[in-house]
C-alpha positions as CSV (number, residue, x, y, z in Angstrom):
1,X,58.1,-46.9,44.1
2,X,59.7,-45.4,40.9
3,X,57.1,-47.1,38.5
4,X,54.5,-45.8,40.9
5,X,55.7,-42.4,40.6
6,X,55.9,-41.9,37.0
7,X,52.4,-43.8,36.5
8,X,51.4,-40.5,38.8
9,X,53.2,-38.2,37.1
10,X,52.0,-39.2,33.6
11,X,48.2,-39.4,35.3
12,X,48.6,-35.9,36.4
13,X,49.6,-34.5,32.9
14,X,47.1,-36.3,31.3
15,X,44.7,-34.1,33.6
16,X,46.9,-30.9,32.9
17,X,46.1,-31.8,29.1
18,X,42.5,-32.1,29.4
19,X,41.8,-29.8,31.8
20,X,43.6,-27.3,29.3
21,X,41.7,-28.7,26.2
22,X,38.8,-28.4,28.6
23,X,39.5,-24.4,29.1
24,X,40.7,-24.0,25.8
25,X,37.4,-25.3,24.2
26,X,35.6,-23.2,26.1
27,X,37.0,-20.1,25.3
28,X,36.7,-21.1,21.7
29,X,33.1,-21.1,22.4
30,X,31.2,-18.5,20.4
31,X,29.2,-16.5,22.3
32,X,25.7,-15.7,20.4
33,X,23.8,-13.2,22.6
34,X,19.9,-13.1,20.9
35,X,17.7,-9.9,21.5
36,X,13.6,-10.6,21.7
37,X,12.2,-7.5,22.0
38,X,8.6,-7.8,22.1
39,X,5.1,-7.7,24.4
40,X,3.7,-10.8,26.2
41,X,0.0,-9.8,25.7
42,X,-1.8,-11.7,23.2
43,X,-4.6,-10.0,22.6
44,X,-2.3,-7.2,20.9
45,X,-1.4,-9.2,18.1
46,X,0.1,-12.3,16.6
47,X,3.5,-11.3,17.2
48,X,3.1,-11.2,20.8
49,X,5.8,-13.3,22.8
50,X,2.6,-15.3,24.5
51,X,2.2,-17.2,20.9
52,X,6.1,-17.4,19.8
53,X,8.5,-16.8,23.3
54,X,8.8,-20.8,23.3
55,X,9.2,-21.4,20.1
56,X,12.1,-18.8,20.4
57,X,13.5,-20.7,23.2
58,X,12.8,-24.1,21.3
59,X,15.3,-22.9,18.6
60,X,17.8,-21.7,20.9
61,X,17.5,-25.3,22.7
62,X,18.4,-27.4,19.1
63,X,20.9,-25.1,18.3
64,X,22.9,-25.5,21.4
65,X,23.0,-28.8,20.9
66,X,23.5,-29.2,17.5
67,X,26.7,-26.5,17.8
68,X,28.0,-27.8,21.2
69,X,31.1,-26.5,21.7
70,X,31.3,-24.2,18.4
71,X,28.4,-21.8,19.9
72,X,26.7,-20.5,22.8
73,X,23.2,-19.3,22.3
74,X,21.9,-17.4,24.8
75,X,18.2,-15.3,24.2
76,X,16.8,-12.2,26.3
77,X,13.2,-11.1,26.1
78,X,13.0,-7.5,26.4
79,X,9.4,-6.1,27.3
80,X,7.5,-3.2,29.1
81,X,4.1,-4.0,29.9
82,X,3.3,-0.5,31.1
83,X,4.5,1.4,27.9
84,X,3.3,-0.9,25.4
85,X,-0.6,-1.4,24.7
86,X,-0.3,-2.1,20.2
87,X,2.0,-2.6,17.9
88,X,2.3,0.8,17.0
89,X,3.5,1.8,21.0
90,X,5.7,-1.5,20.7
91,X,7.2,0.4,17.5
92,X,7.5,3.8,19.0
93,X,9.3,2.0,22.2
94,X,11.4,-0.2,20.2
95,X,14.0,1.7,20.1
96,X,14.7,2.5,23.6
97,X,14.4,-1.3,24.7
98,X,16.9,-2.5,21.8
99,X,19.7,0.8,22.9
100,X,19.0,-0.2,27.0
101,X,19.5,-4.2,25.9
102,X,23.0,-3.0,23.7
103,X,24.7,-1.0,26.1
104,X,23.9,-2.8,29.3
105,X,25.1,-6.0,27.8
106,X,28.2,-4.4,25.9
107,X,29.0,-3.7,30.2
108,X,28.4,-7.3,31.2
109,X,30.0,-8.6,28.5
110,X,33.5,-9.0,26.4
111,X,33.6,-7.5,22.9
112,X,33.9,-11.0,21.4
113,X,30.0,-11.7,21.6
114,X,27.7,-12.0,18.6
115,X,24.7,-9.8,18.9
116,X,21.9,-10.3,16.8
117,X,17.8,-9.3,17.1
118,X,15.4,-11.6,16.4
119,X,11.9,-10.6,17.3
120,X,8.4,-11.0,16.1
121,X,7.7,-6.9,16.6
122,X,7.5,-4.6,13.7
123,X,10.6,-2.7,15.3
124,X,11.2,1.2,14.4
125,X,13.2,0.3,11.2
126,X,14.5,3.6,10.0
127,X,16.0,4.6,13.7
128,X,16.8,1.1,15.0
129,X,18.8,0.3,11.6
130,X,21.2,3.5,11.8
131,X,22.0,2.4,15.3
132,X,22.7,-0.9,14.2
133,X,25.3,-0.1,11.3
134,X,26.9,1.4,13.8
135,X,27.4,-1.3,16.1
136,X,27.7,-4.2,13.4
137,X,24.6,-5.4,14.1
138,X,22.2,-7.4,12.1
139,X,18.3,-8.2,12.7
140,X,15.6,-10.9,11.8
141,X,11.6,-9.8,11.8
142,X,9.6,-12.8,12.1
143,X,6.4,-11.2,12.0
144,X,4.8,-8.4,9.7
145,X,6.9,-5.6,9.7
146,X,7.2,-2.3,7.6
147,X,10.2,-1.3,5.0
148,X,13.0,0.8,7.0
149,X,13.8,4.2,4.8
150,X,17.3,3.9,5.5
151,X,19.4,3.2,2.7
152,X,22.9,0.7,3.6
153,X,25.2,-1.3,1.6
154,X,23.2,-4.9,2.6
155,X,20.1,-4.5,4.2
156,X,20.5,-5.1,8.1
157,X,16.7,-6.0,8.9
158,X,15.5,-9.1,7.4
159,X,12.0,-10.0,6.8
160,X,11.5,-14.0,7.6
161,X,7.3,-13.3,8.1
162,X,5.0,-15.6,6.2
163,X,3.1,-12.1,5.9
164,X,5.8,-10.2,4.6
165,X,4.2,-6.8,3.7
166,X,5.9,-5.4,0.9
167,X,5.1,-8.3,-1.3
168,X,2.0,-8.5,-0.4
169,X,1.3,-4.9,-1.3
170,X,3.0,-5.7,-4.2
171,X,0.9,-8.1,-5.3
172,X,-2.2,-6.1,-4.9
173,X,-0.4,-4.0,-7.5
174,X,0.2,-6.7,-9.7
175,X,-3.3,-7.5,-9.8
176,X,-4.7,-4.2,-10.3
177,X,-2.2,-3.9,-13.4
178,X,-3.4,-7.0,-14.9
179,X,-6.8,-6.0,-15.3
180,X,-6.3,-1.7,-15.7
181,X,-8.2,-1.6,-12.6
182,X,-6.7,2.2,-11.6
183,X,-9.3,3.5,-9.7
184,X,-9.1,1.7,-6.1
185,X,-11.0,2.5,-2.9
186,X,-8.9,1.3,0.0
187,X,-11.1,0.7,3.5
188,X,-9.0,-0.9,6.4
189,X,-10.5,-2.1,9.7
190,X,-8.5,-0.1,12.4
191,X,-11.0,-2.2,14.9
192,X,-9.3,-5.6,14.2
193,X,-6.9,-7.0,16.7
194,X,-4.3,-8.2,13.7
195,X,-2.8,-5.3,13.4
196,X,-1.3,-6.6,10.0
197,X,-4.1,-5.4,8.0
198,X,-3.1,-1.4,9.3
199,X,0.1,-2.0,8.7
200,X,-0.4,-3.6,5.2
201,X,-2.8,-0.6,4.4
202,X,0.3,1.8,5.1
203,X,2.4,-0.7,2.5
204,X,-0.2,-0.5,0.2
205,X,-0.5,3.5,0.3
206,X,3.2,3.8,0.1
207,X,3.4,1.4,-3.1
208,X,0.7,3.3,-5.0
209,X,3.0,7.0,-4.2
210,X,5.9,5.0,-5.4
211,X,4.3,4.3,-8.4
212,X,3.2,7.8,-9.3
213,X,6.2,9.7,-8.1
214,X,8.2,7.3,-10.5
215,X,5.8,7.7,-13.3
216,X,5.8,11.5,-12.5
217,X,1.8,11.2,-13.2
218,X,-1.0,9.4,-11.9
219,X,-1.4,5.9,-12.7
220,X,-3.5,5.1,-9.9
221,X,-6.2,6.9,-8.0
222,X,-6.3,5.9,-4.7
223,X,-9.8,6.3,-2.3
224,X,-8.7,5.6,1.7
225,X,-11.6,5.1,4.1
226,X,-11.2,3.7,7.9
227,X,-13.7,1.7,9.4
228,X,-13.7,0.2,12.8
229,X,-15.1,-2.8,14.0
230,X,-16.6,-3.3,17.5
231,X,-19.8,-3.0,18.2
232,X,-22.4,-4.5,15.5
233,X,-25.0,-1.5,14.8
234,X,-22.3,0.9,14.8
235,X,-19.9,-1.2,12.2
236,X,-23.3,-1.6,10.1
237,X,-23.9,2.3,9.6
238,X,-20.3,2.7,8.6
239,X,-20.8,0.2,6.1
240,X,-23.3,1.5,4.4
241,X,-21.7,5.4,4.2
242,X,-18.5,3.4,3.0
243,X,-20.5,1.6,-0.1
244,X,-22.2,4.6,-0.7
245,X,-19.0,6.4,-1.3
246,X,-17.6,4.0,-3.1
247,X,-20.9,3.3,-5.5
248,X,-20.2,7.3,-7.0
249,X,-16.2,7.0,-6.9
250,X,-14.7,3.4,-7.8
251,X,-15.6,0.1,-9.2
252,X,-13.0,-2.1,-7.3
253,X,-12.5,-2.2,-3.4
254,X,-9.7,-3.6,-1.3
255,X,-10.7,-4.6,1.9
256,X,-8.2,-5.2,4.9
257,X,-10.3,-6.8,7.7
258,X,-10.9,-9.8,9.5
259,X,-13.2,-12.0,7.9
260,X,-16.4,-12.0,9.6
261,X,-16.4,-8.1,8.9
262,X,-15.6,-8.9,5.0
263,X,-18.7,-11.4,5.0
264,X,-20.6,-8.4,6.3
265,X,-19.5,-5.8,3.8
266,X,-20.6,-8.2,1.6
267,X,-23.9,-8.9,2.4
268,X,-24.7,-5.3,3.1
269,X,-22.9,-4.7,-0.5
270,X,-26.0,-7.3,-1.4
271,X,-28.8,-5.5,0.3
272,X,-27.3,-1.8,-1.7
273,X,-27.3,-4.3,-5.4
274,X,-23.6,-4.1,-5.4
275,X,-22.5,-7.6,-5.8
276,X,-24.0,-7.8,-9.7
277,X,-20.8,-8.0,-11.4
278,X,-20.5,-4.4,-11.9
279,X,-18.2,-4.1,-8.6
280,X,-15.4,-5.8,-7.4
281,X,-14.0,-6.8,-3.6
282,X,-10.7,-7.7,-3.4
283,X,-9.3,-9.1,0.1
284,X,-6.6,-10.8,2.3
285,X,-6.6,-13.9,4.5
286,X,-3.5,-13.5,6.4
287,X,-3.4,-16.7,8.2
288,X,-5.3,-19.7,6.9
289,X,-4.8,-21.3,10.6
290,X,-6.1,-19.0,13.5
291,X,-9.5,-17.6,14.6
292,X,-12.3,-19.2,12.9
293,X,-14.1,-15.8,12.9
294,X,-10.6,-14.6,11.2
295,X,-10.9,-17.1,8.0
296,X,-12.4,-15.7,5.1
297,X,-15.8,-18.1,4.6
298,X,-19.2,-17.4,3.4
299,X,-20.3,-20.3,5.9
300,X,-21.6,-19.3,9.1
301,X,-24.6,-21.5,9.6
302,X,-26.9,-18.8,10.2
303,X,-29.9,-17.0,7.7
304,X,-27.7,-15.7,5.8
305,X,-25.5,-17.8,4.3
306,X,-27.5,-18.2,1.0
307,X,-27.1,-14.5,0.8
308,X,-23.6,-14.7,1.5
309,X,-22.9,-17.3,-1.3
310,X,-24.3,-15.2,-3.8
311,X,-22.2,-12.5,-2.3
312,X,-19.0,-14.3,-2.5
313,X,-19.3,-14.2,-6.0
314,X,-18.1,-10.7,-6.1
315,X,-14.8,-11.5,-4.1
316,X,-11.5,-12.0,-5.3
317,X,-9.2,-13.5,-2.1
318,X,-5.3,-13.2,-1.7
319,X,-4.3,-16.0,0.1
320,X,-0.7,-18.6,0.5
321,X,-0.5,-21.4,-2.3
322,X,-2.3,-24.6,-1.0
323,X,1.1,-26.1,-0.5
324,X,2.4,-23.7,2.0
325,X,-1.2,-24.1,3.7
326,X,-1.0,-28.0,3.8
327,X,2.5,-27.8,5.6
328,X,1.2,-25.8,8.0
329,X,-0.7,-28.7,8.9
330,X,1.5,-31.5,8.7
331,X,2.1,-33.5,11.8
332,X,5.6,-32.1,12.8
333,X,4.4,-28.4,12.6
334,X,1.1,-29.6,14.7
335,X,3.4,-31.3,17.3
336,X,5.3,-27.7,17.6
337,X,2.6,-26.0,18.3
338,X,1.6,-28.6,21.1
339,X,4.6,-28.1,22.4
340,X,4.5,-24.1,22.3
341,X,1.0,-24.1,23.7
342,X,2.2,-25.9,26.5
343,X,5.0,-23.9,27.3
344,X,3.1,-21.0,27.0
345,X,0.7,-21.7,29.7
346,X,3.8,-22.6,31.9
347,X,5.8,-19.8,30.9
348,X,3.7,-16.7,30.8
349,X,0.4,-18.2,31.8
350,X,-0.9,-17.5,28.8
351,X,-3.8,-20.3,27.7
352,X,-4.0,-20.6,23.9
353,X,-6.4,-22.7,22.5
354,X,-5.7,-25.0,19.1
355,X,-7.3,-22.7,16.9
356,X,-6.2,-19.7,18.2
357,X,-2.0,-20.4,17.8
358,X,-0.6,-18.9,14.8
359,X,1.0,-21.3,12.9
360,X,2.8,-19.7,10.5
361,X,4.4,-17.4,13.4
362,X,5.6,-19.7,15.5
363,X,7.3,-21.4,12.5
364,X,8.5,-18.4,11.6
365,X,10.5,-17.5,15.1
366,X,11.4,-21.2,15.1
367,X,12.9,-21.2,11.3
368,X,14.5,-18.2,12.3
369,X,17.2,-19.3,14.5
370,X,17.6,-22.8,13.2
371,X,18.3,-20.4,9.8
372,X,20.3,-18.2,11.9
373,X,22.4,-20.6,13.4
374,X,23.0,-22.6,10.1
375,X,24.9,-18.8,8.3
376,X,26.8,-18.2,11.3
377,X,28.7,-21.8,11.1
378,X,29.1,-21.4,7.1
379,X,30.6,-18.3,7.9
380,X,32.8,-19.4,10.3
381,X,34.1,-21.9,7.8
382,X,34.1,-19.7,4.8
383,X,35.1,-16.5,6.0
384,X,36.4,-17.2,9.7
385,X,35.1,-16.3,12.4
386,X,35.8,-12.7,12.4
387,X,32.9,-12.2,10.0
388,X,30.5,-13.2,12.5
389,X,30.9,-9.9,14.5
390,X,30.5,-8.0,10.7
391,X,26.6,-7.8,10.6
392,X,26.7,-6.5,6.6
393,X,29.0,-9.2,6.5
394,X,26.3,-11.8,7.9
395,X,23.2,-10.6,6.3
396,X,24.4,-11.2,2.7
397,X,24.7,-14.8,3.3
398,X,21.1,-14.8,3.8
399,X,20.1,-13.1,0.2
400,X,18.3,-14.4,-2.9
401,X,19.1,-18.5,-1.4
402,X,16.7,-20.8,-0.7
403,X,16.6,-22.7,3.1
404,X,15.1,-26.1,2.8
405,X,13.6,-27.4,6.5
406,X,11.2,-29.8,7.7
407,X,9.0,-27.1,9.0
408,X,8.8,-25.3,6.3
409,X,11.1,-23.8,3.6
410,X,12.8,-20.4,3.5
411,X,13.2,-18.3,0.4
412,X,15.2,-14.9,1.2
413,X,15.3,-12.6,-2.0
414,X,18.1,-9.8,-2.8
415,X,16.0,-7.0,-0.5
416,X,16.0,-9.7,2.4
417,X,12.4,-9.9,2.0
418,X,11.4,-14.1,2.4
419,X,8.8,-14.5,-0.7
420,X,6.1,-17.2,-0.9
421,X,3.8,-17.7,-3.6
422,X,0.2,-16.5,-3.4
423,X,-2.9,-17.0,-5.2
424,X,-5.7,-15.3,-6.2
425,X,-8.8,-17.5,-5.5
426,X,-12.7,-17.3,-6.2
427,X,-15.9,-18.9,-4.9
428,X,-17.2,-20.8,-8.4
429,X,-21.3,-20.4,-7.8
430,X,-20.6,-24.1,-10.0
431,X,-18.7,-26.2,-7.6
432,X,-20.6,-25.4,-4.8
433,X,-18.9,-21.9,-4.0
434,X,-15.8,-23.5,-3.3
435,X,-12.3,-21.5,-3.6
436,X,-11.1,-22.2,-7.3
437,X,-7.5,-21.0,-7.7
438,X,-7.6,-18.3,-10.7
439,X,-4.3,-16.5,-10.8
440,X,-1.1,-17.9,-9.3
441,X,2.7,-17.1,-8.7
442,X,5.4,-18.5,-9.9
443,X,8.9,-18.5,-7.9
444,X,10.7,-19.4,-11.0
445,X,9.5,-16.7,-12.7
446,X,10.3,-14.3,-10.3
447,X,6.6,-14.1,-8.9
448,X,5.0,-13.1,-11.6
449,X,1.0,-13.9,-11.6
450,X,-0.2,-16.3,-13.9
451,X,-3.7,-17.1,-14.6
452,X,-4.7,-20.6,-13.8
453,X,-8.2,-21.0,-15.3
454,X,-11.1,-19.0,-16.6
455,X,-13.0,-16.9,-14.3
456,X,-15.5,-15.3,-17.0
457,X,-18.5,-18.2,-16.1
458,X,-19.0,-18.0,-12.8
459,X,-18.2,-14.0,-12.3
460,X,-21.9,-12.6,-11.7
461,X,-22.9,-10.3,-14.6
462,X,-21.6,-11.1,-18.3
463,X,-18.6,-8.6,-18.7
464,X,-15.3,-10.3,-17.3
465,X,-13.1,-8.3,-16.2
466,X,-15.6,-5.0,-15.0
467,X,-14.5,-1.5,-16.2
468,X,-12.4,0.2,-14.0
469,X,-15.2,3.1,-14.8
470,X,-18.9,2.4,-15.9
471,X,-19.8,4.2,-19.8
472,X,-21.7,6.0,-18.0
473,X,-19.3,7.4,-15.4
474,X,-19.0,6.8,-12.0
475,X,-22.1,9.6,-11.0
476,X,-23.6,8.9,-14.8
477,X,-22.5,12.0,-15.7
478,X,-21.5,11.2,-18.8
479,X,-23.3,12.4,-22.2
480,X,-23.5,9.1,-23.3
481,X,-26.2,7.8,-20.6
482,X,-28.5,10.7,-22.0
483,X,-29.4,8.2,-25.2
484,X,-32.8,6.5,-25.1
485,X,-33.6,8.7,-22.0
486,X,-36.4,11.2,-23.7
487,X,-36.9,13.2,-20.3
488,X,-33.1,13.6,-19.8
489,X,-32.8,14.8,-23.1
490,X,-35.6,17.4,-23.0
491,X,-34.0,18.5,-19.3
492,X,-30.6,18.5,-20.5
493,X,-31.8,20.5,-24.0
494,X,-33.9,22.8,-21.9
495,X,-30.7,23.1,-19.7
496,X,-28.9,24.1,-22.7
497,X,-31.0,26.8,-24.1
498,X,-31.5,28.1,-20.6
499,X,-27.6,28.5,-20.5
500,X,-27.6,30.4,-24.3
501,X,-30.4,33.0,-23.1
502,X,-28.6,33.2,-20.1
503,X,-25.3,34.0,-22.1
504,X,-27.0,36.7,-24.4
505,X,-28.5,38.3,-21.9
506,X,-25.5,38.6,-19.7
507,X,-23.7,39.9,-23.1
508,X,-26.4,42.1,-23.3
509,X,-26.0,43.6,-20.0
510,X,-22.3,44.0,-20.3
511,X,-22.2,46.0,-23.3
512,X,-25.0,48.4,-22.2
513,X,-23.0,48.7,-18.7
514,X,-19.5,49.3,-21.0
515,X,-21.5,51.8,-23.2
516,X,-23.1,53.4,-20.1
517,X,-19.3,53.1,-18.3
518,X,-17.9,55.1,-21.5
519,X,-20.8,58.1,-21.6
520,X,-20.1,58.8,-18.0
521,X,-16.3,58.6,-18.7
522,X,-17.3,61.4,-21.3
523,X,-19.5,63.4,-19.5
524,X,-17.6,67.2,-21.3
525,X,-17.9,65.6,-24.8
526,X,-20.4,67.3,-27.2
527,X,-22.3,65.8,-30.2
528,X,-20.7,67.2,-33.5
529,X,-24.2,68.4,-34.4
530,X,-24.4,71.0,-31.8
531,X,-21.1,72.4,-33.3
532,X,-23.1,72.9,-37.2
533,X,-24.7,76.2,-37.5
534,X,-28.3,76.0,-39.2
535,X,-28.2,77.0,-42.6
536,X,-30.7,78.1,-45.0
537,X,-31.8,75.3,-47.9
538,X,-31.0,77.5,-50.4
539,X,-27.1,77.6,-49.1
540,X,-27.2,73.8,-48.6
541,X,-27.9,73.5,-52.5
542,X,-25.0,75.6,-53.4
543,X,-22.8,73.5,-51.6
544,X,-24.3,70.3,-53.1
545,X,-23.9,72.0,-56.2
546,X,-20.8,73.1,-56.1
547,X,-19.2,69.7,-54.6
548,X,-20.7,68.2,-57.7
549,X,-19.1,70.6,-60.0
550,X,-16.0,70.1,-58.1
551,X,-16.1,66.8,-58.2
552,X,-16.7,66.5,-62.6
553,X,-13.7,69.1,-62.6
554,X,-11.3,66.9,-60.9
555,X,-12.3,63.8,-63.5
556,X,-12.0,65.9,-66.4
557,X,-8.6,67.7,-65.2
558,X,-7.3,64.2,-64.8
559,X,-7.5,63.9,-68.5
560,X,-7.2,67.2,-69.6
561,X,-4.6,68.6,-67.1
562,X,-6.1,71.4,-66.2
563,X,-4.6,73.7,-63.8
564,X,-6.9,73.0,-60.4
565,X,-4.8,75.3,-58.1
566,X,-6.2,77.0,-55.3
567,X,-7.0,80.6,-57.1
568,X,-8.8,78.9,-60.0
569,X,-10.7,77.2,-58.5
570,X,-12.1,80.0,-55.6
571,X,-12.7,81.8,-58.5
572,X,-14.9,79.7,-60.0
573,X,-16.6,79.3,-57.5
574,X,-17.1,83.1,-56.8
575,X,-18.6,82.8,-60.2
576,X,-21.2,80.5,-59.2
577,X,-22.4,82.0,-56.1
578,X,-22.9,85.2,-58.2
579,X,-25.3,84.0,-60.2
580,X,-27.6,83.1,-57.7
């Protein structure tokens, strides 16, 4: 019985031991709680939780079990379908959903819990961001989101978008610079469901004020104009008053629309003889996978598509390098958008069709927390784990390093901005109006546009790049458009002399009214002649006389020194007067 006893004894502390290592293990366990604030409707936008909730939860998934036992990822989707209709009311109510999610959970839960926010909304930066150095927290933007004006020690909001707007805007910039293009009219389709393009337009504004305020003069002129797509006839007639506007103030446009609404400024640009070469249209593609009617194409299949390719011509197109594009297509990236698809219909019975899932988003949330995950179990080992409740701590792990993945890779620069390269494309009228890259980024070089090949051939007109302001002026104002015009010259010469006898005559006028202002002024003054007594002739000649005689006396006294007083000289004078 002995032997059987300590065979149960020794059974029942190797159960004490595991159990314990059991327990132990699992309050080692980190506990990562993940905020999603966001709105299920997709016909808001991109970002909505309808295109990227699963790939969200996807993420979470691998991470649990590639951490098992290290950390505990749990994810919370916080949304308020009554409040929020856009992106700009998911902004405004950011706040309030991110403080409610904070607080409540801080109750339910220990202080030992990583919080972090990972959402696809533009959240309210500025306001969210003080909150969050407060509590420790850091954040991840999947999606297009705007740059927070509060100013920290590490940035706390990271930008992991494939449309990141600040370097889009940027590039814009860089663009305009390279060609001294300074006078731009901006026109942004408020209509447009991607709400990227307003917010871009509001990246691009702020960009150009940056500029001139640092500058302290104006370097760039900027025209804004809002159009808003809907309704065909409508969207036509603000066409046409925008490219009339734009005809008598710039020479280069920006256009931030979908593209079906760019093919149709362009061909009403067409109609007005604005796609000559004199003019040019610069635009955005956002997502090279999406809508069809959202691609930039001159290609529709209907009349006018040999209009449109003469059109295209005029456009200049910001777009990812082909590289990035052709991952976004490769089979592991298709099979995760399957797989989103799939759980979106069972999840928030949302259908999405192939061609209608954003891509690049739902990479994006999915690189996210694979990314996240990765920096909170480096810095665990490097920095131990109290780090991982330090949010300024966390975020500079993330800074100016490069995330290699099979979905895509992740470049994070020192403003926690991720950075792709882009390229400026054209449709060669010689290679059957085909994008041709013309000016490209290089990481390497820290973004900087380079140009590619020559553009000057297949540009319409035969002046590569186009002034930034005709000779002639914008209006043809200018003196110089008068030469070789014989009519102008004998308008604006008759105009001239007009102005001269118009001059005179009001110079005329005004010194008659001063001299007629200064006689009535002087109404008691008399003429000096009314004061002079007549005199007789005879009289007068004495005088004459004797002023001559006076006169010869002082010449010769000057050489004789003769005494001229007073006395001698009345008498003299006496003299003469007697004789008479």
């Amino acid at each position: 019985m002995k032997p059987c006893n300590e065979f149960v004894a020794r059974l029942i502390l190797v159960l004490f031991f595991f159990i314990r290592m059991l327990v132990t293990g699992r309050e080692n366990v980190i506990r990562v709680d993940i905020a999603c604030p966001g709105y299920i409707n997709i016909s808001i936008a991109q970002s909505a939780l309808g295109y990227n909730g699963p790939a969200f939860e996807a993420a979470v998934a691998e991470s649990n079990m590639r951490y098992a036992g290290v950390f505990n990822f749990t994810l919370s989707f916080l949304t308020d379908d009554r409040r929020i209709r856009d992106g700009f009311d998911f902004t405004a109510e950011s706040l309030e959903l991110i403080t409610s999610w904070y607080y409540k959970r801080h109750e339910d839960l220990s202080d030992k819990v990583v919080r972090v926010i990972i959402t696809p909304g533009s959240i309210d930066g500025s306001n969210v961001q003080q909150l969050m150095a407060n509590w420790g927290t850091m954040a991840i933007l999947t999606s297009a989101s705007t740059k927070s004006n509060y100013k920290l020690p590490a940035p706390l909001i990271l930008g992991f978008s494939f449309t990141t707007l600040g370097p889009i805007a940027v590039t814009f910039i860089d663009i305009l610079r390279m060609f001294n293009w300074t006078t731009v009219f901006l026109v942004t389709d408020y209509g447009a469901s991607e709400g990227v393009f307003a917010y871009l337009a509001v990246e691009f504004i702020q960009a150009v004020a940056d500029i001139n305020a640092d500058a302290k003069r104006k370097l760039f002129t900027l025209h804004q104009r809002r159009v808003t797509s809907g309704k065909p006839v409508p969207f036509q007639a603000q066409l046409i008053d925008v490219l009339t506007e734009f005809q008598s103030t710039s020479r280069v446009m920006i256009f931030l629309g979908r593209g079906e609404f760019l093919r149709q400024l362009l061909l009403t640009a067409h109609r007005l003889n604005m796609t000559t070469g004199d003019y040019v249209y610069l635009a955005y593609e956002p997502t090279p996978v999406l809508r069809a009617e959202a691609n930039v194409t001159w290609q529709k299949g209907d009349g006018d598509d040999v209009t449109a390719q003469d059109a295209f011509r005029s456009l200049l197109l910001v777009h990812l390098h082909d590289s990035e594009r052709q991952r976004l297509q490769s089979p592991k990236v298709t099979a995760l958008a399957e797989w989103v698809r799939q759980r979106s219909r069972e999840e928030f019975n949302v259908t999405v069709s192939a061609n209608q899932t954003p891509v690049p988003g739902v990479i994006s949330a999915y690189r996210s927390v694979e990314i996240f995950a990765q920096v909170l179990n480096e810095s665990r080992h490097r920095h131990g784990t109290a780090s991982l409740y330090d949010g300024f701590t966390l975020s500079r792990a993330f800074l100016n390093r490069s995330f290699p993945g099979d979905l895509s890779d992740v470049f994070i620069d020192q403003s926690g901005t991720r950075r792709v390269e882009y390229v400026l494309v054209y449709f060669d009228a010689y290679r059957n109006h085909r994008r041709q890259v013309f000016l490209r980024q290089v990481k390497g070089e820290n973004f900087t546009m380079h140009i590619v090949e020559k553009i000057a051939d297949s540009w319409p007109g035969s002046q590569w790049p186009p002034r930034n302001e005709p000779l002639c002026g914008y209006r043809n104002e200018k003196p110089t458009c008068l030469k070789g015009n014989s009519f102008l010259q004998i308008v604006s010469l008759a105009t001239a002399a007009a102005v001269v006898v118009l001059c005179v005559i009001c110079l005329a006028v005004h010194r008659w009214m001063q001299a007629m202002r200064l006689l009535h002024l002087l109404w008691w003054s008399l003429d000096l002649s009314l004061l002079v007594i007549e005199e007789r002739r005879p009289l007068r000649r004495v005088q004459s006389i004797i002023q001559r005689v006076g006169t010869f006396a002082r010449c010769l006294g000057s050489r004789v020194e003769l005494d001229h007083s007073a006395t001698r000289f009345a008498l003299m004078v006496q003299k003469s007067n007697s004789g008479y």
